[in-house]
Backbone as CSV, one residue per row, in Angstrom:
resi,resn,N_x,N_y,N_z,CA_x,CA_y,CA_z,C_x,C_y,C_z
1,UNK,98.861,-58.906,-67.319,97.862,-57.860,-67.202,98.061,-57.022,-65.928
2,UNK,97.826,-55.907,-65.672,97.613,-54.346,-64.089,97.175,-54.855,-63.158
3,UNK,97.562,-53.772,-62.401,96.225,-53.321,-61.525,96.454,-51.948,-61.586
4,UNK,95.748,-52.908,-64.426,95.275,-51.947,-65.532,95.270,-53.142,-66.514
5,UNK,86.674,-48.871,-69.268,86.070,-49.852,-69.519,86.166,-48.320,-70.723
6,UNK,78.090,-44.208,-75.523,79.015,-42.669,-75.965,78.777,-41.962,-75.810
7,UNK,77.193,-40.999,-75.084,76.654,-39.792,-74.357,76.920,-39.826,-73.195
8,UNK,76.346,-41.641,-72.566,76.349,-41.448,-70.860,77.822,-41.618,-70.688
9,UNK,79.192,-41.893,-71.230,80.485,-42.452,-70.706,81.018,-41.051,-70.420
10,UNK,80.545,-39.870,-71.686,81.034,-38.624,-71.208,80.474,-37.874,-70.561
11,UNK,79.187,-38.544,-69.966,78.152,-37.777,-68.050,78.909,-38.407,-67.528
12,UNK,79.300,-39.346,-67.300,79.778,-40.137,-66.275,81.654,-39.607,-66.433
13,UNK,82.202,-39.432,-67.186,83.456,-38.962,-66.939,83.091,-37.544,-66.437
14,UNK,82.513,-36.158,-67.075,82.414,-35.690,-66.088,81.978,-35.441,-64.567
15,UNK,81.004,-36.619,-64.510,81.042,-36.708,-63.397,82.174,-36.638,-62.491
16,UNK,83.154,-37.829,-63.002,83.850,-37.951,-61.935,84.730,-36.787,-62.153
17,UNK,85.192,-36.127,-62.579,86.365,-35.322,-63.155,85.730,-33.977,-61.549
18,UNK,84.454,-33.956,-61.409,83.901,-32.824,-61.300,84.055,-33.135,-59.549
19,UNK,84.293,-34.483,-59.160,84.205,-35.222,-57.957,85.252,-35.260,-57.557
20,UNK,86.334,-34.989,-58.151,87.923,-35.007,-57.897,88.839,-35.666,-58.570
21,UNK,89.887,-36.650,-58.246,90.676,-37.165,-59.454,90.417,-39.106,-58.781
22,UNK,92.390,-44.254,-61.198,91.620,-45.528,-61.612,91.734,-46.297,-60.791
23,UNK,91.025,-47.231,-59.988,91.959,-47.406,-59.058,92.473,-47.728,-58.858
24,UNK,89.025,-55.124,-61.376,88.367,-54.828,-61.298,88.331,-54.467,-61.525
25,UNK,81.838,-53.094,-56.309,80.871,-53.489,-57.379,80.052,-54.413,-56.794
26,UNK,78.505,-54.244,-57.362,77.704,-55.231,-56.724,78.300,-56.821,-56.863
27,UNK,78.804,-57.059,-57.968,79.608,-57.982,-58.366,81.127,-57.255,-58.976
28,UNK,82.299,-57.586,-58.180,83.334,-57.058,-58.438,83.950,-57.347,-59.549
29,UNK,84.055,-56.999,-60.153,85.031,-57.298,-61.728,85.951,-58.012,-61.718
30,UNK,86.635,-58.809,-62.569,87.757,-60.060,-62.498,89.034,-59.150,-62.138
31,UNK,89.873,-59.916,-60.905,90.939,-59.306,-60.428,91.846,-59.228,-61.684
32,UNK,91.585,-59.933,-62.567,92.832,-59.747,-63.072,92.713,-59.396,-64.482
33,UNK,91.772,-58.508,-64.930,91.216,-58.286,-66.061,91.676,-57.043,-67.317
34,UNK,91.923,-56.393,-66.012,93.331,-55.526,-66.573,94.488,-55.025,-66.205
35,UNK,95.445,-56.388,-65.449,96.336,-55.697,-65.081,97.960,-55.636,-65.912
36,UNK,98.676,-54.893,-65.431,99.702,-54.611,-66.244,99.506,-53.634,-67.282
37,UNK,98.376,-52.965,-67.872,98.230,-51.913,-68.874,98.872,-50.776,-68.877
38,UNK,99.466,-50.097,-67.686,100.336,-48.994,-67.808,101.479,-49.066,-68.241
39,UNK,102.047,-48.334,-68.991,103.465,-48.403,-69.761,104.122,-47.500,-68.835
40,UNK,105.501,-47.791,-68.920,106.566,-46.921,-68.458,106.738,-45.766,-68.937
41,UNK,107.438,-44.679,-68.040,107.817,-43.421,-68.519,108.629,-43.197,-69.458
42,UNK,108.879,-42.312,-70.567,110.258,-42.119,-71.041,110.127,-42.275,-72.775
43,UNK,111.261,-42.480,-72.835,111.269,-42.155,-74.808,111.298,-43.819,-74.860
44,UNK,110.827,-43.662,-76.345,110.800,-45.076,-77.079,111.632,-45.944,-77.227
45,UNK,111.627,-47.589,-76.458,112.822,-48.050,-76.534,113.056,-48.787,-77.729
46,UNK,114.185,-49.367,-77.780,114.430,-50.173,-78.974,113.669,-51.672,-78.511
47,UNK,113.205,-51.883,-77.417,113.227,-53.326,-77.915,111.789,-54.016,-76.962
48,UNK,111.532,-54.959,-76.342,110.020,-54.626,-75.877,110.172,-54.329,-73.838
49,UNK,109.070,-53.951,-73.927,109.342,-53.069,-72.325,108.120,-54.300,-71.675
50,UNK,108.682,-55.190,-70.768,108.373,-55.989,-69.985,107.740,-55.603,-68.999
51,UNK,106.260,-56.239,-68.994,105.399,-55.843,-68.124,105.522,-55.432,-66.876
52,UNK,106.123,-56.441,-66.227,106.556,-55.724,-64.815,107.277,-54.595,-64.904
53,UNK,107.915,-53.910,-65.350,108.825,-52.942,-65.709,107.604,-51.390,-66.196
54,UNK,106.446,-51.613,-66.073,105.698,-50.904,-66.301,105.308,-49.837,-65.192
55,UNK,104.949,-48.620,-65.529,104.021,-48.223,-64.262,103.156,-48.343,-64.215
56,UNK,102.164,-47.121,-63.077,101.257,-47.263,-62.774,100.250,-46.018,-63.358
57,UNK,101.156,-45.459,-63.831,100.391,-44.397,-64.722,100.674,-44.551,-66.404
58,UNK,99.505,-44.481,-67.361,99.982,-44.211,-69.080,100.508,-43.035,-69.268
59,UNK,101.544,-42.717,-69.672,102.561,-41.903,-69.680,101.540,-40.306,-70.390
60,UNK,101.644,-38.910,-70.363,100.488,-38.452,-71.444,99.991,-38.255,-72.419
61,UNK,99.503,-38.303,-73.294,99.249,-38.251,-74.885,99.087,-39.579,-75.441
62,UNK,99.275,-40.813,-74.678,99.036,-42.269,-75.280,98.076,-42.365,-75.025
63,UNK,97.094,-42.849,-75.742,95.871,-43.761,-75.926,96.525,-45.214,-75.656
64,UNK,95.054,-45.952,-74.862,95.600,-48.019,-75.014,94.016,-47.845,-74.800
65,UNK,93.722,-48.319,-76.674,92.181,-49.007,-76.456,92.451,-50.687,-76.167
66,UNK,91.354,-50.969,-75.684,91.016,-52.770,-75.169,90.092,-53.463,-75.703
67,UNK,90.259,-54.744,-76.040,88.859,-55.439,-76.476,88.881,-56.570,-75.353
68,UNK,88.157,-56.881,-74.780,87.718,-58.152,-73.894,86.919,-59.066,-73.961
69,UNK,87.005,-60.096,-75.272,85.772,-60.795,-75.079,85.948,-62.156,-73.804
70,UNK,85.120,-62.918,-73.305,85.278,-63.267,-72.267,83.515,-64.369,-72.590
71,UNK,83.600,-65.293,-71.696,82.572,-66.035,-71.051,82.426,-66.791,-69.536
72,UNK,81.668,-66.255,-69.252,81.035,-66.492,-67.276,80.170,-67.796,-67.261
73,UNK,80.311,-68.063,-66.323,79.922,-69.186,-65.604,79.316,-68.033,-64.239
74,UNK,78.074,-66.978,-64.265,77.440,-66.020,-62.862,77.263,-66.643,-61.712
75,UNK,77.642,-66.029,-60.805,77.353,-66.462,-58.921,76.118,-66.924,-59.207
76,UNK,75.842,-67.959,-58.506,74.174,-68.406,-58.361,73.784,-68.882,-59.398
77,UNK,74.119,-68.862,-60.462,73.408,-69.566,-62.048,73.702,-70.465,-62.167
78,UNK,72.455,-70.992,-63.542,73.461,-72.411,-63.869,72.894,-72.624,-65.172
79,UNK,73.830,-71.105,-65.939,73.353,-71.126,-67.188,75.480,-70.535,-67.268
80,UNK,75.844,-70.451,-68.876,76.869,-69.862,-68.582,76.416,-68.968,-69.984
81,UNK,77.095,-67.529,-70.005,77.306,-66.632,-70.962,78.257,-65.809,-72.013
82,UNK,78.431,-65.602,-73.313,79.149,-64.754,-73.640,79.244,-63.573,-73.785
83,UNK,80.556,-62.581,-73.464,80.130,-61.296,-74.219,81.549,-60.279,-74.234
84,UNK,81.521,-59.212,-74.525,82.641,-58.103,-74.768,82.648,-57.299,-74.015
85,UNK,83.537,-56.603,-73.876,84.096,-55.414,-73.062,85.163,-54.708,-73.783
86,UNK,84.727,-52.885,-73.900,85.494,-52.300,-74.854,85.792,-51.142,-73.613
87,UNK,86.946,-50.690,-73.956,87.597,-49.556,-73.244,88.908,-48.874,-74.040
88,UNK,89.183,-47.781,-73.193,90.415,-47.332,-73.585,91.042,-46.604,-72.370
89,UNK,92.060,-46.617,-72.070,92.852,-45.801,-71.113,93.759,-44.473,-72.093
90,UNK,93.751,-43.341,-71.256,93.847,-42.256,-71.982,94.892,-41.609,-71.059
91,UNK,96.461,-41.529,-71.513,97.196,-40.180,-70.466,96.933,-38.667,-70.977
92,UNK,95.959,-38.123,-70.059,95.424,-37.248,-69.916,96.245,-36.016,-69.977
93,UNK,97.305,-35.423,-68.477,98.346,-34.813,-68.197,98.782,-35.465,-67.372
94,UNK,99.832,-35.193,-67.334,101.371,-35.651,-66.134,100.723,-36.473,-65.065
95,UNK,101.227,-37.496,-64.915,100.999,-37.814,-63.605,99.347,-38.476,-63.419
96,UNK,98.376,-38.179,-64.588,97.297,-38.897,-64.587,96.677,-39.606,-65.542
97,UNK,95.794,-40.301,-65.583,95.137,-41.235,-67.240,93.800,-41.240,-66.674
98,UNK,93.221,-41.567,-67.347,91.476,-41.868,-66.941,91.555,-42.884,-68.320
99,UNK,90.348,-44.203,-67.614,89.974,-45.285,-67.864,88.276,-45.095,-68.541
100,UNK,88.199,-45.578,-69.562,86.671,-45.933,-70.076,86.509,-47.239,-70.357
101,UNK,85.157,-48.090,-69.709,85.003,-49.044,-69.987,83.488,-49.297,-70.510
102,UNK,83.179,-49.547,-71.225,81.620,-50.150,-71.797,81.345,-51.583,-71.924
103,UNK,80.061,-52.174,-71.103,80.247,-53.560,-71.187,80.543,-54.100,-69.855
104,UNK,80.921,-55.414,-69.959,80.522,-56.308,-71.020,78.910,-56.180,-71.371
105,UNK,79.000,-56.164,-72.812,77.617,-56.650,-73.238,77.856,-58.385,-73.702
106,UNK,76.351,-58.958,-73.002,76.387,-60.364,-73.292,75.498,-60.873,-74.404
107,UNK,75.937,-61.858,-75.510,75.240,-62.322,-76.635,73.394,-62.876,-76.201
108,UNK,72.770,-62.198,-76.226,71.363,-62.857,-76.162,70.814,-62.129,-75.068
109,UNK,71.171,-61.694,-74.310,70.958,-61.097,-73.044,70.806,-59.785,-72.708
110,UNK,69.937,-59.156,-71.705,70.401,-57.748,-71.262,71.453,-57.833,-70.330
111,UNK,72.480,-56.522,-70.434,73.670,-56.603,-69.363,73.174,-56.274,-68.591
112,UNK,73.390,-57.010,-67.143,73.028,-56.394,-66.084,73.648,-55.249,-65.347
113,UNK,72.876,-54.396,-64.281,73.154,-53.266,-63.478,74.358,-52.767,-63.735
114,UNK,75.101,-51.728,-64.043,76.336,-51.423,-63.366,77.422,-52.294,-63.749
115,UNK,77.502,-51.661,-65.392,78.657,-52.664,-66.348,79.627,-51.742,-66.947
116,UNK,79.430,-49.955,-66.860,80.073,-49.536,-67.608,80.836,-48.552,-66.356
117,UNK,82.043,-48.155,-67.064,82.259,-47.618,-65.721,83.580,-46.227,-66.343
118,UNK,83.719,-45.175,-65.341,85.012,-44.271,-65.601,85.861,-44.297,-64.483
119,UNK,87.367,-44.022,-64.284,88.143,-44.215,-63.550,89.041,-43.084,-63.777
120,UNK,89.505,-42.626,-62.998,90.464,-41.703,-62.996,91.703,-41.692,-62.063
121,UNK,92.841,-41.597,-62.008,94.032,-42.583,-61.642,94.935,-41.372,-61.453
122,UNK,95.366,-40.709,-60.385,96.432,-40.367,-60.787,97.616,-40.820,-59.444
123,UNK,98.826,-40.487,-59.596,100.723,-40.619,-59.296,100.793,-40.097,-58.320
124,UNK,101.228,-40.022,-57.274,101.657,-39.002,-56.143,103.246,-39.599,-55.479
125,UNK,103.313,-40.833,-55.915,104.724,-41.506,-55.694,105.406,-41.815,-56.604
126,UNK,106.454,-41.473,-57.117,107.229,-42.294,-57.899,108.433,-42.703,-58.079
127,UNK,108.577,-43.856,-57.719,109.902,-44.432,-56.927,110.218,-45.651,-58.127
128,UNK,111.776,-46.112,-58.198,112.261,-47.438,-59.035,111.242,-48.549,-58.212
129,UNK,111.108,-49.137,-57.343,110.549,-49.900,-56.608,108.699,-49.751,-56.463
130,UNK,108.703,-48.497,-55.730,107.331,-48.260,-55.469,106.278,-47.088,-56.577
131,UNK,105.020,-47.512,-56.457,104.207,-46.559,-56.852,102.931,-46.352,-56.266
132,UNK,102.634,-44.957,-56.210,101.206,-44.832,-55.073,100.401,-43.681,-55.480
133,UNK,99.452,-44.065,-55.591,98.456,-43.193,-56.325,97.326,-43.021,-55.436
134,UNK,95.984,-42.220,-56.324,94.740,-42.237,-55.481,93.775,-42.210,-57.089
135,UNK,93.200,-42.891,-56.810,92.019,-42.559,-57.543,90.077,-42.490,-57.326
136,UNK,89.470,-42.490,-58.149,88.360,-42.646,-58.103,87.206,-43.338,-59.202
137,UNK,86.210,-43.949,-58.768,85.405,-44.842,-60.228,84.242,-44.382,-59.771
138,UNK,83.556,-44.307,-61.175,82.199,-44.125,-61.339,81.318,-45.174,-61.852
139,UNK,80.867,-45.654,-61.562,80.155,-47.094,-61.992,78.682,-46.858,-62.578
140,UNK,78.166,-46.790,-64.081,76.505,-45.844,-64.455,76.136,-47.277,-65.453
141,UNK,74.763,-46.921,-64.902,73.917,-47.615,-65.934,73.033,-46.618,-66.606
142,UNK,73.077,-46.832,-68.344,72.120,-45.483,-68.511,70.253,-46.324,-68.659
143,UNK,70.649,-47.717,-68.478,69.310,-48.550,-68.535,68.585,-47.535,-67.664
144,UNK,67.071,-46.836,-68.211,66.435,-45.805,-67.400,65.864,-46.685,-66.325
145,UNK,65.555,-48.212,-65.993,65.113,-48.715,-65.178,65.927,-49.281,-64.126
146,UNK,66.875,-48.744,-64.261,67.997,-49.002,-63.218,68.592,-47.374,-62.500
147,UNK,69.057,-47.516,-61.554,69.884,-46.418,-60.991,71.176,-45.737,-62.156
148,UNK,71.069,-44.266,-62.298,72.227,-44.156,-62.960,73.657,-44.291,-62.460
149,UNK,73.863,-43.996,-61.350,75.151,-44.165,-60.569,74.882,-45.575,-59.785
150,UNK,75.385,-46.714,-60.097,75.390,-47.926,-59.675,76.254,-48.160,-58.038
151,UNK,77.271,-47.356,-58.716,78.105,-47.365,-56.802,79.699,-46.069,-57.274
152,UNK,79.966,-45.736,-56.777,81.160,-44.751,-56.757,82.347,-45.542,-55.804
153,UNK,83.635,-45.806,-56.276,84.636,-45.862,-55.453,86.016,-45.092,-55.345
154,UNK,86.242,-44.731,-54.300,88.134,-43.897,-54.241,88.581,-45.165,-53.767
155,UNK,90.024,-44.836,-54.146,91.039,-45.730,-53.600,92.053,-45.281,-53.772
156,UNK,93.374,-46.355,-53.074,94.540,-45.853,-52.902,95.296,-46.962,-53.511
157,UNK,95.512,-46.971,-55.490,96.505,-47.923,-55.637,97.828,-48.270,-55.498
158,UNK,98.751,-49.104,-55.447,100.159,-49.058,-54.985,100.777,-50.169,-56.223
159,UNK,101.994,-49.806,-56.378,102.659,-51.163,-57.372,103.908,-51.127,-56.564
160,UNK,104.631,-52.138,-56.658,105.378,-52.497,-56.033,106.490,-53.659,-57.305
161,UNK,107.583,-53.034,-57.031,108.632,-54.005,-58.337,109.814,-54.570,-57.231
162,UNK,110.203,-55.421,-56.697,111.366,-55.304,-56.221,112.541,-55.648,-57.084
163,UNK,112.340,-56.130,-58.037,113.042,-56.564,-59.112,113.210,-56.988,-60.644
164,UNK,113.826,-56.951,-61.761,113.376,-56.589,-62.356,112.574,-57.965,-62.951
165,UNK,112.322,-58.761,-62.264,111.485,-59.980,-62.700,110.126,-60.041,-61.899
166,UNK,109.577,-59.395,-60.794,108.820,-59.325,-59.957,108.062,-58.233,-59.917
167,UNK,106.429,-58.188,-59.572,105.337,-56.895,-59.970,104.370,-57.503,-58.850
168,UNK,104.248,-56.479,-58.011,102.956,-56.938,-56.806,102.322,-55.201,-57.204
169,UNK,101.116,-55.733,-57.223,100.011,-54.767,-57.731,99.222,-54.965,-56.023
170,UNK,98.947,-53.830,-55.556,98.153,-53.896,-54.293,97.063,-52.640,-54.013
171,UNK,96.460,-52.418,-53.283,95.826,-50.992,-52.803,94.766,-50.998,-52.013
172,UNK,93.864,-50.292,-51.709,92.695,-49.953,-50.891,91.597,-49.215,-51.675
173,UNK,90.431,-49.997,-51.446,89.523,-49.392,-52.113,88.208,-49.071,-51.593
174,UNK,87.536,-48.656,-51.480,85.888,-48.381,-50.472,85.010,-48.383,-51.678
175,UNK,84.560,-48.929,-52.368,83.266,-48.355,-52.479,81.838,-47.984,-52.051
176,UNK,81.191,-47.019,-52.625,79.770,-46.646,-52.100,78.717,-47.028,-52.876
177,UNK,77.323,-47.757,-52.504,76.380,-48.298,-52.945,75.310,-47.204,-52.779
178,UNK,75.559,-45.505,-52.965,74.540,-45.020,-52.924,72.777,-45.398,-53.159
179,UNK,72.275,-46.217,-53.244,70.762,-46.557,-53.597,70.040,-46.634,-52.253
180,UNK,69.420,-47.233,-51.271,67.522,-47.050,-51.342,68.414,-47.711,-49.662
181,UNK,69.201,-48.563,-49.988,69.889,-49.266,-48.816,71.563,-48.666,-48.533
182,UNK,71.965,-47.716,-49.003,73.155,-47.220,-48.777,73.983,-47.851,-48.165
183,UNK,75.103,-48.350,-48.801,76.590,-48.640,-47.909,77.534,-48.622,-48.503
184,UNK,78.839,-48.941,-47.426,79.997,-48.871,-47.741,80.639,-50.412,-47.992
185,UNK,81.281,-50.392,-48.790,82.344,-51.959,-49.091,83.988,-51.808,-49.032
186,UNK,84.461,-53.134,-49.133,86.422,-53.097,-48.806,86.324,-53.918,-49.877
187,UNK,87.561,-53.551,-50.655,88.121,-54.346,-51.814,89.738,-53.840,-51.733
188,UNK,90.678,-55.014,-51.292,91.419,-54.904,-51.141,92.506,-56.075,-51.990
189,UNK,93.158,-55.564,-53.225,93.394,-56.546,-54.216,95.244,-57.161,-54.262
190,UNK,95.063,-58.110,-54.804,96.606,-58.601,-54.059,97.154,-58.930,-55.759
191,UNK,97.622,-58.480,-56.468,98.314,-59.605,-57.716,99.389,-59.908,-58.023
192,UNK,100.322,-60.755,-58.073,101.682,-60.855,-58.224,102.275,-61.239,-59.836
193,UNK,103.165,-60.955,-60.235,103.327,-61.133,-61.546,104.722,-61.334,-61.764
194,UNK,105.240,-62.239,-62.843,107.082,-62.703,-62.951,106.662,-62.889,-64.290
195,UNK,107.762,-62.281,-64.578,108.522,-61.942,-66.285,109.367,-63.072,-66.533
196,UNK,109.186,-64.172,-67.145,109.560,-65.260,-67.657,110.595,-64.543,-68.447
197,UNK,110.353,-64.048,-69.520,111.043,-63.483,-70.520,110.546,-62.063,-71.167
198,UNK,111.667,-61.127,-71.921,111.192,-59.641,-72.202,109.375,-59.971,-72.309
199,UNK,109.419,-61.124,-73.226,107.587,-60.594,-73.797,106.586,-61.523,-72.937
200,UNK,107.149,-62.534,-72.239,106.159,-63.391,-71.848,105.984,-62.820,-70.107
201,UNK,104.614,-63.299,-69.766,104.677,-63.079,-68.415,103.500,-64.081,-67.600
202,UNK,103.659,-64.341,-66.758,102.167,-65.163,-65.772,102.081,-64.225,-64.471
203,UNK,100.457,-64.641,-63.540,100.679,-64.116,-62.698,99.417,-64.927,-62.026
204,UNK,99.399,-64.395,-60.694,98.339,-64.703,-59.633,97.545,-63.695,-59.473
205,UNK,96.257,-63.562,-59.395,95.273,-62.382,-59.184,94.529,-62.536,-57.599
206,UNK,93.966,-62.343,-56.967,92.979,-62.362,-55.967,92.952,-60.892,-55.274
207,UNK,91.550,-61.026,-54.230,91.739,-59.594,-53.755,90.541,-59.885,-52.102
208,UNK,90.663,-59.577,-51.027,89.946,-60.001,-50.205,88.381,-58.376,-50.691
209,UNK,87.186,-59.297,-50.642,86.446,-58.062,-50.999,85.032,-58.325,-50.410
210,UNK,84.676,-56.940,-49.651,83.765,-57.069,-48.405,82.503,-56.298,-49.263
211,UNK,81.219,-57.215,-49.204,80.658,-56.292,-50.079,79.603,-55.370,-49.293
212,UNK,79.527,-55.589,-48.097,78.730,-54.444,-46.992,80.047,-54.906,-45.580
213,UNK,80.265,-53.571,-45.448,81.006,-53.680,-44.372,79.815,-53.657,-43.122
214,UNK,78.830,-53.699,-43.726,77.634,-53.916,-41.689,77.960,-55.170,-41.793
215,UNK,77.798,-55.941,-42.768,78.027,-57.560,-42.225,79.143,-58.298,-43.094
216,UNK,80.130,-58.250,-42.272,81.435,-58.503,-42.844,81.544,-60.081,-43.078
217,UNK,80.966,-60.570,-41.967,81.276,-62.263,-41.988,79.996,-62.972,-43.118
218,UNK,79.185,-62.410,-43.337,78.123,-62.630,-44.817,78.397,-62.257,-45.814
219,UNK,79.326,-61.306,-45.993,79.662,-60.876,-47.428,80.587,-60.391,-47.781
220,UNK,81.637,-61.113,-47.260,83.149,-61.620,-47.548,83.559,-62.194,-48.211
221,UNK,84.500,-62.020,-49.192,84.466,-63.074,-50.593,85.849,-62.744,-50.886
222,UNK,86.471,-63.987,-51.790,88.186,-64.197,-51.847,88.030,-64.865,-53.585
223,UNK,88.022,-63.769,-54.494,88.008,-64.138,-55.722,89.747,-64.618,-55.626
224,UNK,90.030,-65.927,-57.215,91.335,-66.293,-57.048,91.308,-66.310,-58.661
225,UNK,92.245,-65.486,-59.293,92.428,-65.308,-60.710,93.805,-66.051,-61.052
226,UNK,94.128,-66.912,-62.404,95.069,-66.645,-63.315,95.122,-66.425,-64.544
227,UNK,96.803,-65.908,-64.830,96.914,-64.679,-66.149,98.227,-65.054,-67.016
228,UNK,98.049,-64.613,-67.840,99.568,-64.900,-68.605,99.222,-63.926,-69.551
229,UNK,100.426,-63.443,-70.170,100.883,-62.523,-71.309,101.532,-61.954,-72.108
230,UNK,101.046,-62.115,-73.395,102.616,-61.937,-74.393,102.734,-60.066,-74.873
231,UNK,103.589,-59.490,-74.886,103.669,-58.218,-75.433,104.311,-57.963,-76.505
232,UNK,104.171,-57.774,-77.998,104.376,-57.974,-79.044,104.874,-57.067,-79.820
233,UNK,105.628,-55.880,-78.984,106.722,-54.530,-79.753,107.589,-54.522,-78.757
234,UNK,107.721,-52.832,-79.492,108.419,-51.901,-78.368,107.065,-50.936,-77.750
235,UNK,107.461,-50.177,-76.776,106.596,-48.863,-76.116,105.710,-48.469,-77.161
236,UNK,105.537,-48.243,-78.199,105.002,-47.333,-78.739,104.213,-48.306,-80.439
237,UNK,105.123,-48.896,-80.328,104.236,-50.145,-81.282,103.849,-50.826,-80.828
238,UNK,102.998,-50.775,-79.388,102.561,-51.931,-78.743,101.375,-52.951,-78.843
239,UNK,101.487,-54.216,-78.746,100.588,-54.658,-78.481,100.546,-55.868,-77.767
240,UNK,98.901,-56.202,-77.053,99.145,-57.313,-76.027,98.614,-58.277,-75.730
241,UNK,98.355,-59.110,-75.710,97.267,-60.529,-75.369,97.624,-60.752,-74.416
242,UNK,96.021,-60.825,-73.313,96.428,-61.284,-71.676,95.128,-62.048,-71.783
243,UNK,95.522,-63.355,-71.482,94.337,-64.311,-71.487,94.070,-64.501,-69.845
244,UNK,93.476,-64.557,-69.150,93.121,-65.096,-67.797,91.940,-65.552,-67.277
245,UNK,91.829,-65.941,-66.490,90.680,-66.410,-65.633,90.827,-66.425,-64.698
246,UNK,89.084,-66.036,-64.183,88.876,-65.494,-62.503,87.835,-66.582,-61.945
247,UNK,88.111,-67.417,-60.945,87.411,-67.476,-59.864,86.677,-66.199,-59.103
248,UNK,85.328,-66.278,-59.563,84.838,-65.342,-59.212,84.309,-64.757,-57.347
249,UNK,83.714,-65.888,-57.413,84.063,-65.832,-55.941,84.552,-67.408,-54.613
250,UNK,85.504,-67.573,-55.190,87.025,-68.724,-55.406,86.657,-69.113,-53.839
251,UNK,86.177,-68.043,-52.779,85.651,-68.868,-51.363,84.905,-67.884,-50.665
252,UNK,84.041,-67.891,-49.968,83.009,-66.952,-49.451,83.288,-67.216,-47.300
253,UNK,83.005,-66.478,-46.738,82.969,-66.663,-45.461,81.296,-67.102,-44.863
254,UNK,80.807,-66.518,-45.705,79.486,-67.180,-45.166,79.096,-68.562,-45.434
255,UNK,79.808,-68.977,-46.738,79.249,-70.590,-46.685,80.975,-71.287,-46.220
256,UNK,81.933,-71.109,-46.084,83.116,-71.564,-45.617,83.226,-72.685,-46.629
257,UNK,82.992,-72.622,-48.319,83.457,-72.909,-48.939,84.006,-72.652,-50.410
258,UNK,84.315,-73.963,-50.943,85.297,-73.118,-52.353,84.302,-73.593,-53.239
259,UNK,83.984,-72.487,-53.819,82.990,-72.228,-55.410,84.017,-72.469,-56.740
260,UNK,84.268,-73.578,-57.309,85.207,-73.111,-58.576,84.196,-73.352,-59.669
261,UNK,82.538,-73.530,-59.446,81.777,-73.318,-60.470,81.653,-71.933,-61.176
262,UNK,82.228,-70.912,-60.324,81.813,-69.759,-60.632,82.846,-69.164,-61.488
263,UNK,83.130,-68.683,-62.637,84.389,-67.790,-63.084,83.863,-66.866,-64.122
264,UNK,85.321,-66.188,-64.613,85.172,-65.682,-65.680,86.319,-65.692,-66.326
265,UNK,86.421,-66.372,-67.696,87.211,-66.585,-68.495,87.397,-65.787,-69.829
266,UNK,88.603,-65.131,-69.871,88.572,-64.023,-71.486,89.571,-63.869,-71.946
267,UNK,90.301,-63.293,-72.501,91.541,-62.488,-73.226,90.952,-60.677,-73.470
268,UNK,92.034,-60.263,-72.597,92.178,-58.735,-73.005,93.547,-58.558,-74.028
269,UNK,92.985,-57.858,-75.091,93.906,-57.591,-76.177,93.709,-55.910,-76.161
270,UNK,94.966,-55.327,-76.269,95.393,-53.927,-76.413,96.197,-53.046,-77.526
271,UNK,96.218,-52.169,-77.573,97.759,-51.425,-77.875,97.713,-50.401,-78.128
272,UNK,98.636,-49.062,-78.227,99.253,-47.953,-77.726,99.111,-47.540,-79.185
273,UNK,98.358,-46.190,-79.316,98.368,-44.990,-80.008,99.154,-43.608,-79.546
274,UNK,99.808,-43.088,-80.175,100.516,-42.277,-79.462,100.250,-41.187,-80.565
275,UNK,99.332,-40.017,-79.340,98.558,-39.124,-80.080,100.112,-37.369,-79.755
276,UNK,100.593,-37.590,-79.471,101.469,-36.321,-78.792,102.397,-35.793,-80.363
């Protein structure tokens, strides 16, 4: 898997569109929930295009819708839940894609705050080795008893290949908690990934993530994810099963210990429409 969710998704995309130009939050999203989703540049190969070997942008005119069903074990609970998550990533023009996500909705439950979200991603590097982008997220709840803009983040994603068996997904991210208490947060995500073979792949997820930078040593948290994944074409007949699980928040600085009660466990399944 990357590092790569029907009135309010298109307020909220223009929103962001209107805010400038993906980049996983009150609760940060599983590090490793969608990564690897960008396909490589170029014409259709004959045979399957290995995740690491991917970029960091969906090339333009491809669609990759997602299904995510998944079940949590929430920070602080001690109940556990099921539910889905639907999206699609869209190459927009050259050099950019924007992300829709809805969800997760959970079986029995209302979803809480700030579940659906838009992303917009675009390229400014593109190197055999490196990739470096900037993007921005919009995070909305259209629940009228909640805030509509949940938190806004830019960031600066990076991929990194040194070889053709090796994928470090990295970047910088801020988000903003516009509401009643305003602040700023650091989410800074680390994932590494090795290509066993063309279709198979595993990886490591985590990301150090500050959720008020006024008090860094209280709300400091070190989610620890793993992932594996099979890819089941070529480029353009694609499809993908990435099963993983996240330690959600895997060790905290304020209690100086390791939570492995907490996760989230799912499979993201995909694949590539090619609308051009």
């Amino acid at each position: 898997m990357s590092s790569y969710r029907p009135l309010p998704a298109l307020a909220a995309l223009v929103l962001v569109l209107s805010s400038g130009a993906r980049a996983r939050a009150v609760t940060p999203p599983p590090v490793s929930a969608r990564a690897g989703t960008a396909r490589v540049d170029g014409s259709k190969p004959s045979g399957p295009t290995p995740m690491v070997q991917r970029g960091l942008i969906l090339p333009t005119g491809l669609l990759d819708p997602y299904v995510s069903p998944l079940v949590e074990h929430p920070i602080g609970k001690d109940y556990y839940r099921m539910g889905t998550s639907f999206g699609t990533l869209w190459g927009i023009v050259p050099e950019m894609h924007v992300d829709i996500q809805i969800g997760p909705y959970y079986i029995g439950q209302e979803p809480p705050p700030g579940t659906n979200r838009v992303t917009v991603t675009g390229r400014y590097l593109k190197t055999r080795p490196l990739d470096l982008g900037a993007s921005f997220m919009a995070v909305f709840d259209p629940n009228p008893r909640h805030p509509f803009v949940s938190y806004v983040q830019p960031g600066l994603p990076a991929l990194i290949r040194p070889n053709k068996r090796l994928r470090i997904d990295s970047g910088v991210f801020v988000p903003w908690y516009p509401t009643t208490d305003s602040h700023l947060g650091l989410r800074v995500p680390l994932n590494v990934y090795v290509q066993i073979v063309d279709r198979f792949h595993v990886g490591g997820a985590s990301a150090l993530v500050v959720s008020d930078l006024r008090d860094p040593h209280g709300t400091t948290s070190v989610p620890f994810g793993l992932t594996g994944g099979y890819s089941a074409g070529p480029e353009l007949d694609f499809l993908a099963l990435t099963p993983y699980v996240t330690w959600t928040r895997f060790y905290s600085t304020a209690t100086g210990a390791l939570d492995t009660r907490s996760f989230v466990a799912g499979l993201v399944a995909d694949f590539i429409i090619d609308l051009r």
